[in-house]
C-alpha positions in Angstrom: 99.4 100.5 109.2 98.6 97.5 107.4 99.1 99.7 103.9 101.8 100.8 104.7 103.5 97.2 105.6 102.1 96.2 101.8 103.7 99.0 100.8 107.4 98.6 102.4 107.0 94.9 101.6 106.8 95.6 98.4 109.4 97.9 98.2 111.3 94.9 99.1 110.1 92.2 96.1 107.3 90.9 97.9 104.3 89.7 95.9 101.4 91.3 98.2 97.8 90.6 97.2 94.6 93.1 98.3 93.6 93.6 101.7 96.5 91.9 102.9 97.2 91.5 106.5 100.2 91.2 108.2 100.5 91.5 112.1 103.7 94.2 113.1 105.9 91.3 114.7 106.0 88.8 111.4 109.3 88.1 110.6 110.2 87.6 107.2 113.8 86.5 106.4 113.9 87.4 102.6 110.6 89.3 100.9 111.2 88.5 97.8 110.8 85.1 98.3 107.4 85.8 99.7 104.0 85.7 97.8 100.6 86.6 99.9 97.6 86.5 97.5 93.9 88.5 97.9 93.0 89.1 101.7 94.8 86.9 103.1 95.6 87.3 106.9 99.3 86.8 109.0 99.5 86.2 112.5 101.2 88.1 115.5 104.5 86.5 115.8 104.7 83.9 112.4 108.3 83.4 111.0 108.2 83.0 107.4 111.9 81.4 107.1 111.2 82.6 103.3 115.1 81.0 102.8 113.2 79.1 99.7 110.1 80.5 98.2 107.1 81.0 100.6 104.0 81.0 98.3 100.5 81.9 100.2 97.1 81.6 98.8 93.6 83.2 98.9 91.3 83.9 101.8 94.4 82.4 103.3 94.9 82.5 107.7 98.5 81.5 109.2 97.4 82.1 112.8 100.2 83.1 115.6 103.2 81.9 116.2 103.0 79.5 113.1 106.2 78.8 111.8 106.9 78.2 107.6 110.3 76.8 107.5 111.2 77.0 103.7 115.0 76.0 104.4 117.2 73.7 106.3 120.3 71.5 106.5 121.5 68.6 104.8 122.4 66.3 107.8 123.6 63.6 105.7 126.8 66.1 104.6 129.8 66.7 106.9 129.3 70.4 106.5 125.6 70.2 107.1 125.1 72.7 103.9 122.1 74.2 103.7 119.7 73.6 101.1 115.7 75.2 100.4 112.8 74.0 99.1 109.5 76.5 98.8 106.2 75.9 100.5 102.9 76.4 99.0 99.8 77.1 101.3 96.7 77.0 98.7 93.5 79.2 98.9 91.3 78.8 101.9 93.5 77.7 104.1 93.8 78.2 107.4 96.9 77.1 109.5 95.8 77.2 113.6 97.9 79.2 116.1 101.5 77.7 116.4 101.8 74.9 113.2 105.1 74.0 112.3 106.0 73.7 108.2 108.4 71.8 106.9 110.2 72.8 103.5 108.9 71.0 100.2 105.4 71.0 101.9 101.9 71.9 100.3 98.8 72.5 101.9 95.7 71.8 99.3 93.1 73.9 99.0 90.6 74.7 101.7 92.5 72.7 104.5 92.6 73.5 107.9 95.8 72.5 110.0 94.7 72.0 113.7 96.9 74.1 116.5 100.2 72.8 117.6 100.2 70.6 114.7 103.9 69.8 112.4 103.4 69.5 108.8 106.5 67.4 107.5 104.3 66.2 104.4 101.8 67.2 101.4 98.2 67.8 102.7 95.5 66.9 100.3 92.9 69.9 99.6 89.5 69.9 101.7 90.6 68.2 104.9 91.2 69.1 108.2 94.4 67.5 109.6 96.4 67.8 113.4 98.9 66.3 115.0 103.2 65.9 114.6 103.3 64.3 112.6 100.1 66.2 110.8 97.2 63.6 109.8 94.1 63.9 107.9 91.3 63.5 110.8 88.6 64.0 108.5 87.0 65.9 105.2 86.1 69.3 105.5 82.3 69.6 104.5 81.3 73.0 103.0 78.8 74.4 101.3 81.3 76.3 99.2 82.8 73.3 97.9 
């Protein structure tokens, strides 16, 4: 049915890439504030809090129960308004199960994001990063690149 949630997606002003898949129990608060590029994969039970824009690369995995928060309050008001800010998630990426995202965050190219981990800041492309705060561990050695 993975067509067929393209499709419907879609429908809805979602920018859906080839090949595409996303899992039945993704929740997506507003799809036209969503972007998925070329074969790109979405886990069993992500939220993609798509209150700001939600932008996904290439080649691109957001394993389960990730979480892309692209919204949030201003705790310095009174009336704790909220406010967005998008995320972007390059090509190649791949975001372990369960990794938190924080709005106004983007993941470079090729990074990996290690399980359980919170990304509150930028990642630089070609690393491989865990932790909460999320850290770069190391470089990410490839052929590819």
């Amino acid at each position: 049915m993975y067509s067929w949630r393209r499709f419907v997606l879609r429908l809805f002003g979602a920018k859906i890439g080839k090949k595409v898949l996303i899992r039945p129990s993704v929740h997506i608060q507003y799809p036209w504030k969503l972007s998925i590029a070329d074969y790109s994969w979405v886990g069993d039970n992500v939220v993609l809090y798509s209150l700001g824009q939600i932008t996904i690369g290439s080649n691109t995995v957001i394993s389960q129960r990730s979480y892309l928060c692209a919204g949030t309050h201003d705790y310095k008001k009174e009336s704790f308004p909220i406010y967005t800010k998008s995320i972007i998630i390059e090509n190649e990426c791949w975001l372990a199960t369960d990794v938190f995202v924080a709005p106004g965050v983007t993941i470079g190219e090729g990074t990996v994001v290690g399980a359980r981990s919170s990304v509150f800041t930028s990642l630089p492309p070609h690393k491989i990063c865990f932790g909460t705060p999320a850290r770069i561990v190391k470089e990410r050695i490839s052929n590819d690149y």
